[in-house]
C-alpha positions as CSV (number, residue, x, y, z in Angstrom):
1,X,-26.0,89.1,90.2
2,X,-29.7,88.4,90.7
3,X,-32.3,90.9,89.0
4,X,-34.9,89.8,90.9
5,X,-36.7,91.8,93.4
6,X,-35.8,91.0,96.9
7,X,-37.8,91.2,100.0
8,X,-35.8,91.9,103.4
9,X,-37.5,93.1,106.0
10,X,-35.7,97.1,106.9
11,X,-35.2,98.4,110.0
12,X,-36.0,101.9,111.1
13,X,-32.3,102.5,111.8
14,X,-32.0,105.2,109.1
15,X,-34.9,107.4,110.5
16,X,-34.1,107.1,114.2
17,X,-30.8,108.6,113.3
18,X,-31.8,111.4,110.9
19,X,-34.0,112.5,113.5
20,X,-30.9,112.1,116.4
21,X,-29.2,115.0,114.0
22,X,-32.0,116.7,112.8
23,X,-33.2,117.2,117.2
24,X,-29.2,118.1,117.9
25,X,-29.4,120.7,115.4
26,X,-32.5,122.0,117.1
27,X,-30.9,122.4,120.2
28,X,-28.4,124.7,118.9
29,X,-29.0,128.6,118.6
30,X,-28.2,130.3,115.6
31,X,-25.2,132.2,117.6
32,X,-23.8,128.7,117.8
33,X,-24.7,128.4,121.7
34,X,-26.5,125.8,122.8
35,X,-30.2,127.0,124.7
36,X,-29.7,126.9,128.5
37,X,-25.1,126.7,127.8
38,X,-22.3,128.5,127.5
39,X,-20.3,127.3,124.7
40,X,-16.8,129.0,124.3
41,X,-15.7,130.5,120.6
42,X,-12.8,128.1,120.9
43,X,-14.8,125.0,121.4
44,X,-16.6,126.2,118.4
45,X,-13.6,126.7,116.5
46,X,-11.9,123.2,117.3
47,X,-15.7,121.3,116.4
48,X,-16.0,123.3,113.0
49,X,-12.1,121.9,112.4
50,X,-13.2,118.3,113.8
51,X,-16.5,118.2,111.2
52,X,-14.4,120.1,107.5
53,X,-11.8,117.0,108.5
54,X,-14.3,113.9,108.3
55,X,-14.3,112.3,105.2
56,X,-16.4,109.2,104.6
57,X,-15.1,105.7,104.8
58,X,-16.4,103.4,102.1
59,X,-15.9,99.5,100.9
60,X,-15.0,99.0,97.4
61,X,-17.5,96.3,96.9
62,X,-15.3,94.0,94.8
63,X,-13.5,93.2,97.7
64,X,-16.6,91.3,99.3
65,X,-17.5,90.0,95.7
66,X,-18.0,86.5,96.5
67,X,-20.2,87.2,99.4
68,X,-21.9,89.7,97.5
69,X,-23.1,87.7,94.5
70,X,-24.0,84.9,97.2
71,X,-26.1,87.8,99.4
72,X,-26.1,90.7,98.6
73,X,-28.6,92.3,101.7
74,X,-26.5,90.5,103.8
75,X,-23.6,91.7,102.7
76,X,-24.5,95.3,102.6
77,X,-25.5,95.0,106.1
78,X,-22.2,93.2,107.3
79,X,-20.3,96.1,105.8
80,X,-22.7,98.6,107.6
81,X,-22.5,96.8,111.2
82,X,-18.4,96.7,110.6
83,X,-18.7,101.2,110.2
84,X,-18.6,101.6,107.0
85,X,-20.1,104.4,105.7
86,X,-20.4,103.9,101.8
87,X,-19.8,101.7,99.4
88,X,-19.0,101.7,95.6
89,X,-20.9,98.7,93.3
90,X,-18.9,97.7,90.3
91,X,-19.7,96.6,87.2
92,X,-22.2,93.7,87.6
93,X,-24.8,96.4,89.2
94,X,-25.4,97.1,85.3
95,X,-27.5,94.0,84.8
96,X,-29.8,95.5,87.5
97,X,-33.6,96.4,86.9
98,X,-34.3,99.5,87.7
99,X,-36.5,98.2,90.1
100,X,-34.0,96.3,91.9
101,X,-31.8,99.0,91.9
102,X,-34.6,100.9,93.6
103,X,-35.3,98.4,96.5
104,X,-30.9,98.7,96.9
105,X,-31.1,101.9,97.7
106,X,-34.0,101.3,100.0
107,X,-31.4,99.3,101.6
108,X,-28.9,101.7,101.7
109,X,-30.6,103.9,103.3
110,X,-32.1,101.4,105.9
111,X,-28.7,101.0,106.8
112,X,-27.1,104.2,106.8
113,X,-25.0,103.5,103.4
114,X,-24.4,105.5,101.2
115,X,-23.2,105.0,97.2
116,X,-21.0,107.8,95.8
117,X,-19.8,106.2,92.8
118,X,-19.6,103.6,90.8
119,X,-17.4,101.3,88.9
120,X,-17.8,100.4,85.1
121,X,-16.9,98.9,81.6
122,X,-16.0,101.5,79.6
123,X,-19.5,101.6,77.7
124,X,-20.9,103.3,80.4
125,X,-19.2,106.0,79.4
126,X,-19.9,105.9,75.6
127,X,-22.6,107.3,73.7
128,X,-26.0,104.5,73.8
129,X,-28.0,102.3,75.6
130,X,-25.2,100.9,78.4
131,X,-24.5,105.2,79.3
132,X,-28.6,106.0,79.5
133,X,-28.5,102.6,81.7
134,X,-26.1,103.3,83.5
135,X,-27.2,107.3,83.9
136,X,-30.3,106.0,85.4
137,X,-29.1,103.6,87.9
138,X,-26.3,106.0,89.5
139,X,-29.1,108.4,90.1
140,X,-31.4,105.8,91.6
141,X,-28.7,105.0,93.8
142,X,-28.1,108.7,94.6
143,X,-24.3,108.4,92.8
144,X,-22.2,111.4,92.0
145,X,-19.7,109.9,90.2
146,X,-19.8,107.0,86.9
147,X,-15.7,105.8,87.3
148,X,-14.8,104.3,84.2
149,X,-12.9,100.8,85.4
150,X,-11.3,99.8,82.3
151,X,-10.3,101.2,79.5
152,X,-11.6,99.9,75.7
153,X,-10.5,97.3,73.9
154,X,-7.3,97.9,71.9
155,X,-6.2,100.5,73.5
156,X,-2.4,100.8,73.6
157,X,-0.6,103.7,71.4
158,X,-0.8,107.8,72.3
159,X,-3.5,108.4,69.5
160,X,-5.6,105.6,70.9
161,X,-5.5,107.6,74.4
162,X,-6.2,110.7,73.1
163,X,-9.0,109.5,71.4
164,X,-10.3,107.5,74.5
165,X,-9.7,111.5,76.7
166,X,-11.7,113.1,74.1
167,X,-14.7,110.7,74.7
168,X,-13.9,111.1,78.1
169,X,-14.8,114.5,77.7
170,X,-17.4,113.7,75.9
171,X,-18.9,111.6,78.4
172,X,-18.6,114.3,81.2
173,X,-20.6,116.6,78.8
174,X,-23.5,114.3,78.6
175,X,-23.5,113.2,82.2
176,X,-23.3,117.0,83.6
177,X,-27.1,117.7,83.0
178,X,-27.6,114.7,85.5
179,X,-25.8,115.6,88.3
180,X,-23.1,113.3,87.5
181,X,-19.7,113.4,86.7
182,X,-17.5,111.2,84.7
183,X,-13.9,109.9,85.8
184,X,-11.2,107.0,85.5
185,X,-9.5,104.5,87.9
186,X,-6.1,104.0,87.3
187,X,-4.7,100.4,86.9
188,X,-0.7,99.6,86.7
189,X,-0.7,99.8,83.0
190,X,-1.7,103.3,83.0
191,X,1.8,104.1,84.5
192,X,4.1,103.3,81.7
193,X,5.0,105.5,79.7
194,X,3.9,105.6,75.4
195,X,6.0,106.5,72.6
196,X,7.4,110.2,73.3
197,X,7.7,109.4,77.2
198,X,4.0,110.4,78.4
199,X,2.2,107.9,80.9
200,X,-1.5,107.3,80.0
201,X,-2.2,108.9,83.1
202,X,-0.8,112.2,81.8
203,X,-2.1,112.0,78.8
204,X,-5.7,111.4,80.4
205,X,-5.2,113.9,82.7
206,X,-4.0,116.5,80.1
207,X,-6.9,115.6,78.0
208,X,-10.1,116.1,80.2
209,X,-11.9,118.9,81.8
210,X,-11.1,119.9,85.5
211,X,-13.8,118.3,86.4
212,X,-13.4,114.9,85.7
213,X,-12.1,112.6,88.4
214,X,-8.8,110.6,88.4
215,X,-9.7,107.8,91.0
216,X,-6.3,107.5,92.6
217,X,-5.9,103.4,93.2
218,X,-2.7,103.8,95.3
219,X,-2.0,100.4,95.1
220,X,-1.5,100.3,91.3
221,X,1.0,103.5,91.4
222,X,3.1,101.6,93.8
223,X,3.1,98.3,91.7
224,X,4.3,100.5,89.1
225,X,7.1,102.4,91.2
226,X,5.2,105.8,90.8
227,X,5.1,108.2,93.2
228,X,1.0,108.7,94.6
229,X,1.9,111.9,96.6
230,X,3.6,113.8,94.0
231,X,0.7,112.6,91.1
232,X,-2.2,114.0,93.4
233,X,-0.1,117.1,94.2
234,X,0.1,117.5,90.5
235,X,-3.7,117.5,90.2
236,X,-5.0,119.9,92.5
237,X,-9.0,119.4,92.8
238,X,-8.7,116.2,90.7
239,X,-8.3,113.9,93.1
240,X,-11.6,113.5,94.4
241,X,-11.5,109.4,95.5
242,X,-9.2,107.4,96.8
243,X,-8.6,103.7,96.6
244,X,-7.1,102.7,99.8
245,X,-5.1,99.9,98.0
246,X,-2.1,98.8,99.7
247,X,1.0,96.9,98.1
248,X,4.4,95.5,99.0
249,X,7.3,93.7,96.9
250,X,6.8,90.2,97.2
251,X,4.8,87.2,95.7
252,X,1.6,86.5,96.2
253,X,2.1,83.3,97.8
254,X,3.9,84.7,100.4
255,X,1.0,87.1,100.9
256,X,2.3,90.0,99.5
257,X,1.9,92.5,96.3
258,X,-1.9,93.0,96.9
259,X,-2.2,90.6,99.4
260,X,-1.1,92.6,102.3
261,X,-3.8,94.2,104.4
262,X,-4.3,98.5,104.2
263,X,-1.2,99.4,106.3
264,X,0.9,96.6,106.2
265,X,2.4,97.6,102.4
266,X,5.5,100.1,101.4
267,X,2.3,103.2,101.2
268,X,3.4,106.4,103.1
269,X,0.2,106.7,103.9
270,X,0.2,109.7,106.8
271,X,1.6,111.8,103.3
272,X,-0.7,110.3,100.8
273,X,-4.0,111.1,103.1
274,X,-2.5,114.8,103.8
275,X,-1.8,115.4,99.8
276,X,-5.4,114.3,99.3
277,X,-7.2,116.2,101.8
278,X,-4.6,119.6,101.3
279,X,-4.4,119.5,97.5
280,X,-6.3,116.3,95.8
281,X,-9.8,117.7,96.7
282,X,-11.2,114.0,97.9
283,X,-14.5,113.7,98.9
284,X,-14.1,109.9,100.1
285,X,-12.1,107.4,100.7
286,X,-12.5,103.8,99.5
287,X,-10.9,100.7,101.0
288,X,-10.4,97.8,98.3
289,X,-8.8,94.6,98.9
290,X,-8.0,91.8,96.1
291,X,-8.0,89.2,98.5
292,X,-5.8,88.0,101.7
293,X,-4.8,85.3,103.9
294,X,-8.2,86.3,105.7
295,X,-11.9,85.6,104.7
296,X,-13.3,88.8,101.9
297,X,-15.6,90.4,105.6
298,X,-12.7,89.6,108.1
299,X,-10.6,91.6,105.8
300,X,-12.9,93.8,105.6
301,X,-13.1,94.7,108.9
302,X,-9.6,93.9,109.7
303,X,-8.7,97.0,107.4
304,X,-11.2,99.3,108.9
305,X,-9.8,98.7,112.4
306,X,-6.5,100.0,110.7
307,X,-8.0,102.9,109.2
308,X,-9.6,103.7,112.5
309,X,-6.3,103.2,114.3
310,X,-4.7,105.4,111.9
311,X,-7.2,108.5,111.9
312,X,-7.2,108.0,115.9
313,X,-10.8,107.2,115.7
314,X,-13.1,104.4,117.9
C-alpha cells in the first residue's frame, strides 16, 4: 500500500450533512415536540425504538483488497456511494505515515465513513514499536477497537494460549489510557478443541478482561460446525463486532464454503443478529467477503442489497 501523500480533491458532503442533523435537532423542543407541531408520546416512543435499533453497516476492507491497493480514494468512495457506513483497514494500513493516515481520515470524513476498528498481526498487540505505531494510527483514524487478526507464531498447545490471553490482557491494559480497546477475530482453528477438551476460543475468552472484544467471524464458527448463537449468548457484552461472513458445505469451485454471498450460506441469521443486539452487546456490524463469482465492489454491493432486504431497509 502506497505511503505517499495523496491529493484528491474532497467534497463538502460531510459538512452539509452534519449541519442537516445538527438544524433537525434545532427544530425540536426540549419536551420532544417539534416548534409549531403536535407530536404524539407514541410517535416518540416508536422513533426512540427505531434510533437504539440502528447499528452501523461497515465493509471489511479485505474484501475490496485488490481495488484497494490499486486505489485506495477510489475505493473508499465506491464503498461510501454503495451505503456503507464504515469500514475496518487491515493489516497493511501499518506501513502508513502518520501523515497519510491523516489525509485518510480526511477522507473518511469527506465521505461520511467512519473506521471503528482495525485488523492486525499480532505485534500490534505486543509490547514495542509496532503497538505505539499502531496506537497512533487507530487514534488518527478515530478507532475504538485494535482486533488482533492472527494469532503468533507457534501457537498451538493450552499453555501457549494462555500465555497469548495473558498478553492479551496485557495489551488491553496499555491501550485503555488511549481510548482503545484490545480484542481477537476468531478464525476456524480457534474452534477445535486442545488437550483437556477447551477450544482456544474458551480459553481466550476465559482468560481476558470483560472488556476485551471477541470479534465474532460467523463464517469461521460455521466452517467449524460451531454454534454462533449459543457462543455470543455465552458472552454477554463481549460481542461487540460482527463479521457478517457467510458459509455453506460445498467446494469452492462450485462457489460455495466462503464463496457464497451474505445470505445465501447455512447462517440463521434472523437468530444470530437478535443474540447480538439482545445479549452480544455489538456496536457494528461488518460485511467481509473472501471472494465470489462476482467482481470484489459488485460483491460488495450485492451483499449490502441483502443486508438492506433483510433489516427491511431502502
Amino acid at each position: 500500500m502506497p505511503t505517499e501523500e495523496p491529493r484528491s480533491p474532497l467534497s463538502r458532503r460531510a459538512f452539509c450533512a452534519t449541519a442537516a442533523v445538527a438544524a433537525a435537532s434545532l427544530a425540536v423542543a426540549p419536551s420532544g415536540r417539534a416548534f409549531g407541531a403536535t407530536v404524539s408520546d407514541a410517535e416518540l416512543r416508536r422513533a426512540t425504538r427505531r434510533t437504539a435499533k440502528t447499528y452501523p453497516i461497515g465493509l471489511e476492507l479485505y474484501s475490496v483488497r485488490r481495488e484497494l491497493a490499486r486505489d485506495l480514494p477510489g475505493t473508499l468512495r465506491a464503498v461510501s456511494q454503495m451505503g456503507y457506513q464504515d469500514v475496518e483497514f487491515y493489516a497493511p494500513y501499518l506501513g502508513w505515515t502518520i501523515p497519510y493516515a491523516k489525509d485518510v481520515r480526511t477522507q473518511l470524513d469527506d465521505l461520511g465513513l467512519r473506521c471503528y476498528s482495525t485488523h492486525n498481526p499480532s505485534a500490534s498487540l505486543m509490547p514495542g514499536d509496532t503497538m505505539a505505531k499502531a496506537i497512533e494510527i487507530n487514534q488518527v483514524l478515530g478507532a475504538r477497537h485494535i482486533i488482533m487478526a492472527s494469532p503468533p507464531p507457534n501457537t498451538s498447545s493450552l499453555d501457549d494460549w494462555k500465555r497469548v490471553s495473558g498478553q492479551l490482557t496485557e495489551a488491553s491494559k496499555q491501550l485503555a489510557p488511549h481510548g482503545l480497546l484490545a480484542g481477537f477475530h476468531n478464525h476456524r482453528i480457534e474452534w477445535n478443541p486442545l488437550a483437556g477438551g477447551q477450544r482456544v476460543m474458551d480459553v481466550i475468552a476465559a482468560n481476558t478482561p470483560a472488556e476485551f472484544v471477541l470479534q465474532l467471524d460467523v463464517g469461521t464458527c460455521l466452517e467449524a460446525g460451531q454454534d454462533p448463537v449459543a457462543w455470543i449468548n455465552a458472552h454477554p457484552g463481549r460481542i461487540r463486532s460482527v463479521h457478517l461472513k457467510d458459509w455453506a458445505p460445498g467446494a469452492e469451485a462450485d462457489q460455495k464454503g466462503y464463496r457464497v454471498l451474505f445470505g445465501e450460506g447455512v447462517a440463521p441469521w434472523k437468530q444470530i443478529l437478535a443474540a447480538a443486539e439482545s445479549t452480544g452487546g455489538v456496536e457494528f456490524y461488518l460485511m467481509e467477503q473472501e471472494g465470489s463469482r462476482f467482481s470484489e465492489l459488485e460483491t460488495a454491493q450485492r451483499c449490502l442489497a441483502t443486508w438492506r432486504d433483510m433489516r427491511g431497509k431502502a
